[in-house]
C-alpha positions as CSV (number, residue, x, y, z in Angstrom):
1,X,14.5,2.1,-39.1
2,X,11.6,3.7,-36.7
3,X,12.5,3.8,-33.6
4,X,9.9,3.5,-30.1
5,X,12.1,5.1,-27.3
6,X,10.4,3.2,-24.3
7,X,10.8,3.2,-20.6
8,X,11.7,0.0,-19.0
9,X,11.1,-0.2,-15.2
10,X,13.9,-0.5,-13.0
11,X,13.7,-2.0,-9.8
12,X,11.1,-4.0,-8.0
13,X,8.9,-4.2,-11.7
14,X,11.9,-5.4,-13.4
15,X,11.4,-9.0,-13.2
16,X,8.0,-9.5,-13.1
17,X,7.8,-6.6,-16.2
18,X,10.2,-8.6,-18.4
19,X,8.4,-11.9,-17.8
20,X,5.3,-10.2,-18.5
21,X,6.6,-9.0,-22.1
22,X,8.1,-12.5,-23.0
23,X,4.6,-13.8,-23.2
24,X,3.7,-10.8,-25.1
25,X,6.5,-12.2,-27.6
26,X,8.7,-9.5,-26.9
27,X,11.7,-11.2,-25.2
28,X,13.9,-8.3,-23.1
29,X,17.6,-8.6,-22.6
30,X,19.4,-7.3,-19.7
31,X,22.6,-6.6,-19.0
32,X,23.8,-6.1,-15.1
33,X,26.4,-3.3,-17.0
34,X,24.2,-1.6,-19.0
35,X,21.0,0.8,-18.6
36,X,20.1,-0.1,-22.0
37,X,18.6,-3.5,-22.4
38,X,17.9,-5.1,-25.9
39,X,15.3,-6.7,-27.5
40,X,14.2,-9.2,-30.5
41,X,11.9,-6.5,-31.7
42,X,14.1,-4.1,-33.3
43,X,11.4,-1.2,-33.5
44,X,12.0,-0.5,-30.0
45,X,14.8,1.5,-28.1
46,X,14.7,0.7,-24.3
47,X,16.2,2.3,-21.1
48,X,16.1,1.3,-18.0
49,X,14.8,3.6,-15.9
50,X,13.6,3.7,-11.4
51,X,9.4,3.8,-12.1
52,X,9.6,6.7,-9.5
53,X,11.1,9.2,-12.5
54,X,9.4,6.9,-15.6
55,X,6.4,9.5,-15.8
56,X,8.1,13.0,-15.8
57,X,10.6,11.7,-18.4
58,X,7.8,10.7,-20.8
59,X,5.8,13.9,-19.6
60,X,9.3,15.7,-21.4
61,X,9.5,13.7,-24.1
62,X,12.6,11.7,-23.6
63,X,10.7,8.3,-23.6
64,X,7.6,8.0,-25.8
65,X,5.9,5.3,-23.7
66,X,6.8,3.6,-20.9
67,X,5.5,1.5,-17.6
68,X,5.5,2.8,-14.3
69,X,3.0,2.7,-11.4
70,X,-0.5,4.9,-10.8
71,X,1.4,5.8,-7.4
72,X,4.3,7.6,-9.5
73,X,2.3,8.9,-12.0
74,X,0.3,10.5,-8.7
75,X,3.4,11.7,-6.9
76,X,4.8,13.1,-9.6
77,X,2.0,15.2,-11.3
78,X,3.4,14.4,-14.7
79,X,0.7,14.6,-17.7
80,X,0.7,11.5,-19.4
81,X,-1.7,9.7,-21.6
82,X,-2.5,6.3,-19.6
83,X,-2.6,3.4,-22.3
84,X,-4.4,0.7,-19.9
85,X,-3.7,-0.9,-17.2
86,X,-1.3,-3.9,-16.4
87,X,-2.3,-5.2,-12.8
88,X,0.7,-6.5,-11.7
89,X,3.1,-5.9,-9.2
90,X,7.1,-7.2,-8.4
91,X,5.5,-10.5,-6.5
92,X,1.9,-10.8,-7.5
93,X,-0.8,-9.9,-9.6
94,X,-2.9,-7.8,-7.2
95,X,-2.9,-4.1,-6.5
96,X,-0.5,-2.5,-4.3
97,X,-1.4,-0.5,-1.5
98,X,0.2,2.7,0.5
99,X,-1.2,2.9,4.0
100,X,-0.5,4.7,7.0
101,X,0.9,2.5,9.7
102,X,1.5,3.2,13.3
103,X,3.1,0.4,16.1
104,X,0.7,-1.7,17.4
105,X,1.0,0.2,21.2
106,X,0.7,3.5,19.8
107,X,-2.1,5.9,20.8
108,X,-2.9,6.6,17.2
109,X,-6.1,5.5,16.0
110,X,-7.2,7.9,13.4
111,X,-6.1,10.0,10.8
112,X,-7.1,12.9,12.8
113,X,-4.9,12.1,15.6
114,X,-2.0,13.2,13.8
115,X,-2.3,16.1,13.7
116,X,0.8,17.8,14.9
117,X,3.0,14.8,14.6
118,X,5.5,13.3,12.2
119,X,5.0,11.1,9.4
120,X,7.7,9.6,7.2
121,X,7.3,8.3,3.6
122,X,8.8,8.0,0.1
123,X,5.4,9.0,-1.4
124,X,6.3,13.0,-0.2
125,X,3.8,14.6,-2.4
126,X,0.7,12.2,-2.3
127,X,1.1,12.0,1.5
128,X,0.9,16.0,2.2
129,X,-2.1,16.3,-0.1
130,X,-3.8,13.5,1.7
131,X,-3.4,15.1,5.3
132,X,-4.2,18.7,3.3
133,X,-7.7,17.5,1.6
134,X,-8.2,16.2,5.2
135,X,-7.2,19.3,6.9
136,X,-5.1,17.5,9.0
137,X,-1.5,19.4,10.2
138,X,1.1,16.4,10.0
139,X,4.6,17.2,9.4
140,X,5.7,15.2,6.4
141,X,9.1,14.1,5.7
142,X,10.8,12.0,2.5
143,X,12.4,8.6,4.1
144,X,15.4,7.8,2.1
145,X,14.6,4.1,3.2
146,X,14.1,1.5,6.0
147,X,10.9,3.4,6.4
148,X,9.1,0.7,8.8
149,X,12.2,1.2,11.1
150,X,11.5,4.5,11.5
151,X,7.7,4.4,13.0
152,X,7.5,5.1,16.5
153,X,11.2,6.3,17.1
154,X,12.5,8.7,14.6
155,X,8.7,9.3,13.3
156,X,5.0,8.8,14.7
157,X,4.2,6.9,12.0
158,X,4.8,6.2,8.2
159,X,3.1,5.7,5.0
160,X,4.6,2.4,3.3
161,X,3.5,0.3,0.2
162,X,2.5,-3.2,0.9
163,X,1.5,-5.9,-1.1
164,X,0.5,-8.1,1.7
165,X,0.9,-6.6,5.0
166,X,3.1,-9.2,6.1
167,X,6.3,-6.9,6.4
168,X,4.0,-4.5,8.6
169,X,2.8,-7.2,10.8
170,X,6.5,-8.5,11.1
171,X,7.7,-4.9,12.1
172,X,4.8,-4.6,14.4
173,X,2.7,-2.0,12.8
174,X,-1.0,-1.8,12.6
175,X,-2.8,0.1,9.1
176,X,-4.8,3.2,10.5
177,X,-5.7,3.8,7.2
178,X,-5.6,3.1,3.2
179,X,-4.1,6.1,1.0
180,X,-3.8,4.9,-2.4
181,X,-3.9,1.5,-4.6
182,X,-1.9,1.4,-7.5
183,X,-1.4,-0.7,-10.7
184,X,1.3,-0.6,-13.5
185,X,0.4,1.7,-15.8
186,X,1.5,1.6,-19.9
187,X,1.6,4.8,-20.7
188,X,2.7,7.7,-23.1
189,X,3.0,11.1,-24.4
190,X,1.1,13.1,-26.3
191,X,3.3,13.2,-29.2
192,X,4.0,10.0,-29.6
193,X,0.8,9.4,-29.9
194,X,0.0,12.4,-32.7
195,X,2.9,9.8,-34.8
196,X,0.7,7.7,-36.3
197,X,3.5,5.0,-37.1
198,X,4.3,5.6,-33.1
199,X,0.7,5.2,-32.1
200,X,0.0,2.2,-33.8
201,X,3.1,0.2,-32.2
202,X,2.0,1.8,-28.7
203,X,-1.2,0.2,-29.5
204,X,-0.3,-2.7,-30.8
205,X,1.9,-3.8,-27.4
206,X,-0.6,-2.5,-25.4
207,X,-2.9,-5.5,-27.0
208,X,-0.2,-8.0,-26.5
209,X,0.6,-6.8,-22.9
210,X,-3.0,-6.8,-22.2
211,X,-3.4,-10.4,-23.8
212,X,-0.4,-11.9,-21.9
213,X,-1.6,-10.4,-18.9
214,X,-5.0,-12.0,-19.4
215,X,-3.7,-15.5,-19.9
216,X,-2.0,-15.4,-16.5
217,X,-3.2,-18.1,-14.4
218,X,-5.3,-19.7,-17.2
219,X,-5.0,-22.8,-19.1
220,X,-6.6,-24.6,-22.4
221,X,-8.8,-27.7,-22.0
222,X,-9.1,-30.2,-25.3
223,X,-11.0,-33.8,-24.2
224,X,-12.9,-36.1,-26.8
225,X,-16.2,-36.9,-25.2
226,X,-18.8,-39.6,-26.7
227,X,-22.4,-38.4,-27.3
228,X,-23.7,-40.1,-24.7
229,X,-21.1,-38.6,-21.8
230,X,-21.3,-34.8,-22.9
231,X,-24.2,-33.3,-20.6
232,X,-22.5,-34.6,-17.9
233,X,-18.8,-33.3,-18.7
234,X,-20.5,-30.3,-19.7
235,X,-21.9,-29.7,-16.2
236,X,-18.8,-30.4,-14.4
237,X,-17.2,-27.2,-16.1
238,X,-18.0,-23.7,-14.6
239,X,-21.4,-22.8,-15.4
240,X,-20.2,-19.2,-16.7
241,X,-17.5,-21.3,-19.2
242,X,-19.1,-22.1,-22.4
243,X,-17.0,-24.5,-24.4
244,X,-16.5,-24.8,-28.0
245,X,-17.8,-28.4,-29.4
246,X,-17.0,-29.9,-32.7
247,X,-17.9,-32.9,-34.2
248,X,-15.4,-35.9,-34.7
249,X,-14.9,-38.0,-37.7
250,X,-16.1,-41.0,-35.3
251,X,-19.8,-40.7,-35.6
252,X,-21.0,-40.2,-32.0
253,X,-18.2,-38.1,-30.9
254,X,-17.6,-34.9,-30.0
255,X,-14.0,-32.9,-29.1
256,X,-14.4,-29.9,-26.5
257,X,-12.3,-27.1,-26.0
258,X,-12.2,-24.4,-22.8
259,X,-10.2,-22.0,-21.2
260,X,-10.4,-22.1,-17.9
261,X,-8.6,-21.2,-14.3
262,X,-5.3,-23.7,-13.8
263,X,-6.6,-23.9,-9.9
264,X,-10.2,-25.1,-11.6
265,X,-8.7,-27.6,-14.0
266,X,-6.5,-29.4,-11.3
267,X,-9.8,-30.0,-9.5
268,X,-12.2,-31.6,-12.2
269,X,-9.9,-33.3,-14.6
270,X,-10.0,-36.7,-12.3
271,X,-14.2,-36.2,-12.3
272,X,-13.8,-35.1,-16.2
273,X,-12.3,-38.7,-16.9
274,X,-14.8,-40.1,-14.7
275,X,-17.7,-38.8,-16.5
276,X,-16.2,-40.2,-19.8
277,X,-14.1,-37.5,-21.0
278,X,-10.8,-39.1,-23.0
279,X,-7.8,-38.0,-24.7
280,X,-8.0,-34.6,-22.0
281,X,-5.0,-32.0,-22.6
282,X,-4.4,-29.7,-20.7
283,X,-1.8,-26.8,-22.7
284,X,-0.2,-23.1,-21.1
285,X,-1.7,-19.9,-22.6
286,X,0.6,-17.3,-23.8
287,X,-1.9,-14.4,-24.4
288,X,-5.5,-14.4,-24.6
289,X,-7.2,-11.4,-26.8
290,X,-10.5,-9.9,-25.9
């Protein structure tokens, strides 16, 4: 049988990556002793691997696709062919974002007052070509961790990812500046992709990734609505949210069907009834295909 050798992000995108490919209909098994997690699609071979080294071992070949962050594919340089993109992230579905970060008393105000001082930060590379293109003279160091620790004793300031900024604010530290925001990234080498039987599965997951990843936060609408009730359901939805309308077997009704945002639906079902809107159900979206 074919075989896809994929990547499977170790770490912080774990979780949120393995829920993610569940709704794609690809359930991911993982064992707390093994690197090499199973699947119920047997066309795919998977490794755990830290997103920080996902890009150079695709770059050589050892994976044929994987998913790793825009920040790692940055750091590391690797040539990779980027699939799409996946925006989400180990707690959220927003970008994440390395800044530079200073404590709140520190004299630091701008980038160009570090020049001459020390900055510590996992994202070596990125961060030295940032203060270079800037012709700023920091000295940059790798952090092995507790990097937020370091700002303002061992170092003069850092460059950290956030999600939020709440860890920064807890530590004390104020953003001087923004670096780089990063996604997840599906992506893969070129010689998978000159396989066509390869190029076609990476294609094919990238649709269902990018369909589960669509339907996150939405939700189907069904309601029966009588003739007489519809323009004024139909202007409680979301003006941008065309529903599809059909006609009942009872003459003089019509059923409705929408997707819309779960935080939406919560607020006008009550109003939806109101207006005359029956039989409403509200059901979860796996995926949703553009």
């Amino acid at each position: 049988m074919k075989k896809l050798r994929l990547g499977f992000p170790k770490g912080s995108l774990q979780d949120s990556t393995i829920e993610l490919f569940k709704k794609a209909g690809i359930t991911v098994y993982v064992s707390s002793r093994s690197y090499y997690p199973t699947s119920n699609d047997d066309e795919l071979e998977l490794m755990l691997i830290r997103s920080q080294e996902m890009a150079k071992y695709v770059e050589d070949g050892f994976f044929d696709a994987g998913l790793t962050g825009y920040d790692w594919i940055c750091e590391s340089g690797a040539n990779v062919e980027e699939i799409c993109e996946l925006k989400y992230a180990k707690s959220g579905f927003r970008p994440v974002r390395w800044v530079l970060a200073v404590p709140e008393n520190s004299d630091i105000k701008t980038i160009q007052d570090l020049n001459g001082k020390k900055v510590a930060t996992e994202l070596l590379n990125y961060t030295k070509k940032y203060f270079s293109q800037r012709n700023i003279d920091a000295k940059v160091e790798f952090s092995w961790g507790a990097t937020e620790a370091k700002a303002g004793t061992l170092v003069d300031a850092i460059v950290e990812l956030t999600e939020t900024g709440s860890s920064l604010k807890a530590n004390k530290l104020r953003i001087v500046d923004e670096i780089l925001t990063s996604t997840t990234r599906f992506i893969a080498n070129s010689a998978a992709l000159n396989d066509p039987w390869k190029k076609e599965k990476i294609e094919n997951m990238s649709i269902l990734l990018a369909g589960a990843l669509a339907a996150e936060g939405m939700v189907g609408l069904k309601m029966n609505v009588p003739k007489e009730s519809l323009e004024s359901v139909l202007n409680i939805l979301p003006a941008l949210k065309t529903p599809t309308i059909s006609a009942l077997a009872q003459e003089g009704w019509s059923a409705l069907e929408v997707v819309l945002d779960e935080n939406t639906v919560k607020k006008i079902i009550p109003a939806l009834k109101r207006a005359g809107a029956c039989g409403i159900i509200e059901y979860p979206l796996n995926k949703i295909i553009f």
